[in-house]
TIKOL-149651 format. One record per residue (C-alpha): x, y, z. Coordinates in nm, 4 decimals. Each point is the difference from the previous one (the first is absolute). Layout:
BEGIN
<rec px="X" py="Y" pz="Z"/>
...
REM end
This chain:
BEGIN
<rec px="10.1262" py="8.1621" pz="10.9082"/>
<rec px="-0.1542" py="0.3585" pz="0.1091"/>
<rec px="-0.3137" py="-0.1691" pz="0.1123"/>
<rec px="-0.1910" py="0.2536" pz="-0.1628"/>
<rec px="-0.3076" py="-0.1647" pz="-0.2641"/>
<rec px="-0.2119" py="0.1414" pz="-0.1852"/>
<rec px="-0.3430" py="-0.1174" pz="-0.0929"/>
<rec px="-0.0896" py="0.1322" pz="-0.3449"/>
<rec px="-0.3877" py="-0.1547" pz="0.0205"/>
<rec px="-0.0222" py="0.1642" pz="0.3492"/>
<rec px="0.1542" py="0.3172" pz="-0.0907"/>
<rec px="0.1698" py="-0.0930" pz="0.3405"/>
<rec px="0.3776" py="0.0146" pz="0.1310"/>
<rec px="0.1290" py="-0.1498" pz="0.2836"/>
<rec px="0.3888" py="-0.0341" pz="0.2126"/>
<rec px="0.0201" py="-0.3243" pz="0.1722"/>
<rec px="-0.3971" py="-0.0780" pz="-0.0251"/>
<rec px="-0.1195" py="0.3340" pz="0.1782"/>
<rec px="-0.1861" py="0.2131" pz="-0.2583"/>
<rec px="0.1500" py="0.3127" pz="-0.0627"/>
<rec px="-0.1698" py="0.3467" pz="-0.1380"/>
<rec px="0.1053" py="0.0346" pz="-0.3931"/>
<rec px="0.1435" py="0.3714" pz="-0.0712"/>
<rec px="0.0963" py="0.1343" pz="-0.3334"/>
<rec px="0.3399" py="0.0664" pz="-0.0589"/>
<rec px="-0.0710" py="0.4193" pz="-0.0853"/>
<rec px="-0.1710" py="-0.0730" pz="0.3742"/>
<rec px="0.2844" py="-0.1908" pz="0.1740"/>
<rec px="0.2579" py="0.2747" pz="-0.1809"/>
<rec px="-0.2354" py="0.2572" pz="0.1443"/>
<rec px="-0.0037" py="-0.1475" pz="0.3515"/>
<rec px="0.4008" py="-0.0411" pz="-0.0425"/>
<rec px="0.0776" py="0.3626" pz="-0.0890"/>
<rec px="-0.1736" py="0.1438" pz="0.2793"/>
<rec px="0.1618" py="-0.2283" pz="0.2521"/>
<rec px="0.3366" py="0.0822" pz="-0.0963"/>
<rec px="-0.1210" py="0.3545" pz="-0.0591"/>
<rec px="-0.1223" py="0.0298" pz="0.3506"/>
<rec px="0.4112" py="-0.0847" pz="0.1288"/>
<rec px="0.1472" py="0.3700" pz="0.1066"/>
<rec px="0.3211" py="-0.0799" pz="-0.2736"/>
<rec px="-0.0654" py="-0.1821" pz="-0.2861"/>
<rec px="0.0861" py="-0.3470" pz="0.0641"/>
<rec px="0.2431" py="-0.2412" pz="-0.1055"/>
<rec px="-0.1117" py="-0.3357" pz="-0.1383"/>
<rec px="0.1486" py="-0.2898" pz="0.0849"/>
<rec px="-0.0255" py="-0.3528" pz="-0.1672"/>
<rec px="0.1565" py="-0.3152" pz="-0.1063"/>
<rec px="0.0810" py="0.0047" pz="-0.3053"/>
<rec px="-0.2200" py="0.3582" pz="-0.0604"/>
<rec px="0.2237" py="0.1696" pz="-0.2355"/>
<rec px="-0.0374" py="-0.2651" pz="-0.3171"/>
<rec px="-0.3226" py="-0.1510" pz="0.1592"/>
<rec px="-0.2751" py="0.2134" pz="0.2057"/>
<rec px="0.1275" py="0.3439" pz="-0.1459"/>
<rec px="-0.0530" py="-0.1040" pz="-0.3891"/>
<rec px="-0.3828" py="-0.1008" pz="0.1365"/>
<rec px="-0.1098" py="0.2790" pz="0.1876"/>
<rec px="0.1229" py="0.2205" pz="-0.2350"/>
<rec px="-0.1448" py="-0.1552" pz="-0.2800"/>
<rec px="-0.3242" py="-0.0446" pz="0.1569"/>
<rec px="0.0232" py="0.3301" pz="0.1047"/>
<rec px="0.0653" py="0.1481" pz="-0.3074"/>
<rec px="-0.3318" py="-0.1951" pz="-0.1402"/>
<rec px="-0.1977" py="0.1611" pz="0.2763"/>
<rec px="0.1058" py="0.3903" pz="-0.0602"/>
<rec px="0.1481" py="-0.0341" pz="0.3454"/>
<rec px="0.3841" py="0.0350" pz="-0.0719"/>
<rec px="0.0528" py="0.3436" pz="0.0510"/>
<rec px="-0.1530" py="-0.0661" pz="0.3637"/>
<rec px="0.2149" py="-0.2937" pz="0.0380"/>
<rec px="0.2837" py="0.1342" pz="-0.0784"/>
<rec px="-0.0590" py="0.2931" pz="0.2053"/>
<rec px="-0.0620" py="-0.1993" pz="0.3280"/>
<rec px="0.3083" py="-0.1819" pz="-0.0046"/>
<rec px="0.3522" py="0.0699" pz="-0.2169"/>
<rec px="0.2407" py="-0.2808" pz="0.1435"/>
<rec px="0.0362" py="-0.3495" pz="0.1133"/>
<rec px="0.1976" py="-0.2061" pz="0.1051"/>
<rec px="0.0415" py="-0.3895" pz="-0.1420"/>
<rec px="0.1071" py="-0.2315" pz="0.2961"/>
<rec px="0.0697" py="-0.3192" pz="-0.2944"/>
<rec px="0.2285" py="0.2673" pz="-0.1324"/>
<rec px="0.1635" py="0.1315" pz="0.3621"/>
<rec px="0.0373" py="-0.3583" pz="0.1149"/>
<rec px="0.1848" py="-0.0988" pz="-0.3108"/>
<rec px="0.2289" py="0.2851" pz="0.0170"/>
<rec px="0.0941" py="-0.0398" pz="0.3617"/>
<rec px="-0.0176" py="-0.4202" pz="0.0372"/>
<rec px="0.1163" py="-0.1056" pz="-0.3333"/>
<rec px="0.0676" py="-0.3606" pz="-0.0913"/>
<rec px="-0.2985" py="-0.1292" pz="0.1837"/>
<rec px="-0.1488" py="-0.2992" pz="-0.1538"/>
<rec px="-0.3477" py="0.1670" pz="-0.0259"/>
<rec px="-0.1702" py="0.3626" pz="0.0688"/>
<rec px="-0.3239" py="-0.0890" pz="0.0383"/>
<rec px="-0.1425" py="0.2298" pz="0.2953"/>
<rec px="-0.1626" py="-0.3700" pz="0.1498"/>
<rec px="0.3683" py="-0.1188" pz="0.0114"/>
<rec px="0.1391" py="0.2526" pz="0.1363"/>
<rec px="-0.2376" py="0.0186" pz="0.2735"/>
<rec px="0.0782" py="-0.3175" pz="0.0633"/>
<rec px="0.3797" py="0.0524" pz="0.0025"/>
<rec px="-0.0270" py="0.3314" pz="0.1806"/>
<rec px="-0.2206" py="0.0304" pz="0.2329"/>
<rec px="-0.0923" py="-0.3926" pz="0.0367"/>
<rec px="-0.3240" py="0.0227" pz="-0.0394"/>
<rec px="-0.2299" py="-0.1927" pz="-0.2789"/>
<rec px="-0.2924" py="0.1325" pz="-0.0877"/>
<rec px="-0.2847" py="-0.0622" pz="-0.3501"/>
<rec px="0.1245" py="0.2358" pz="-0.2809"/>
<rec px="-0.1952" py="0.1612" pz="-0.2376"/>
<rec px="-0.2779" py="0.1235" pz="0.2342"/>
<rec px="0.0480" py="0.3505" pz="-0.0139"/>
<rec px="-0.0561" py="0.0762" pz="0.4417"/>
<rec px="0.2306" py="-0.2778" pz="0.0259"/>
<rec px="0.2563" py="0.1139" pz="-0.2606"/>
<rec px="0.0152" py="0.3783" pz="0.1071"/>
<rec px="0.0292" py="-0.0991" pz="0.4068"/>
<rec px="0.3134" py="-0.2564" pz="-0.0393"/>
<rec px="0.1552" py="0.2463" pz="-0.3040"/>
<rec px="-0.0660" py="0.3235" pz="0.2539"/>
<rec px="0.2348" py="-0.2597" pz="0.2700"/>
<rec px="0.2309" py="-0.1274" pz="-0.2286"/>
<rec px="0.0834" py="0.3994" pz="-0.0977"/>
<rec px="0.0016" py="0.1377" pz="0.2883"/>
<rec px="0.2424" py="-0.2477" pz="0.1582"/>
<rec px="0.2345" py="-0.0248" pz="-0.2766"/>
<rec px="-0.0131" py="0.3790" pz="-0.1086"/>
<rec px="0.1214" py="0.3238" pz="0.2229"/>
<rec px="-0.2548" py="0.2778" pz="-0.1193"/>
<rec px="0.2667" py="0.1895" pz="-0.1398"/>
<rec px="0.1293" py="-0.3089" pz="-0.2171"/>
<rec px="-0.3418" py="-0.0195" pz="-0.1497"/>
<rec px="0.0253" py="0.3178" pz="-0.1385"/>
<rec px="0.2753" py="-0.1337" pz="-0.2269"/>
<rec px="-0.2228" py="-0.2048" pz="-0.1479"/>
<rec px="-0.2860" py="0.2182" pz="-0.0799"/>
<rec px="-0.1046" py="0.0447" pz="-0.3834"/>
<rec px="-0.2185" py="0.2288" pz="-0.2014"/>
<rec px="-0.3381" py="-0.1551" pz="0.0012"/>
REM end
């Protein structure tokens, strides 16, 4: 689905057969931090789905990698667009953030790769949201 394998023999990983460099997660957390770190204001997240999803994991792994505090430092809110769309289109048959690109924005694209995913949701936002409606949908991260 993701395209991503991983060769356990090889001690290899690749995304849609192009090997990739492996990172440990207290690395990737590290390398996350200090990008949103770097921002001038601490940044808001924004996800699909983040608040009962992505938040639970990065915290967690977080939390297993001494690296909370600093997480939690970097960035304070976000804002859940499964939980914004929900509350301002109810009734639609389905929320998932391919679908409603589709429905939107009319434009189909391959979920679940994460350049992919963060482009069309980034779209699908900004076209449905004013800036100062997406402030009404910002929670504690």
């Amino acid at each position: 689905m993701t395209g991503i394998e991983y060769d356990l023999d090889m001690d290899e990983m690749t995304v849609h057969g192009q090997k990739v460099q492996l990172m440990s997660i207290s690395s990737a957390l590290e390398a996350f931090i200090n990008f949103i770190s770097n921002r001038p204001t601490n940044p808001i997240l924004v996800g699909h789905n983040i608040v009962r999803f992505d938040n639970p994991i990065l915290r967690n792994a977080a939390a297993n990698c001494g690296q909370l505090e600093l997480l939690e430092n970097s960035v304070n809110l976000c804002i859940d667009t499964l939980q914004a769309f929900r509350s301002k289109y109810p009734g639609l048959k389905s929320y998932k953030q391919q679908r409603l690109v589709s429905m939107f924005i009319g434009v189909h694209y391959k979920a679940h790769d994460a350049i992919q995913d963060t482009i069309h949701l980034k779209m699908l936002f900004e076209q449905k949201f004013r800036l100062d409606e997406m402030m009404e949908y910002t929670t504690r991260f």
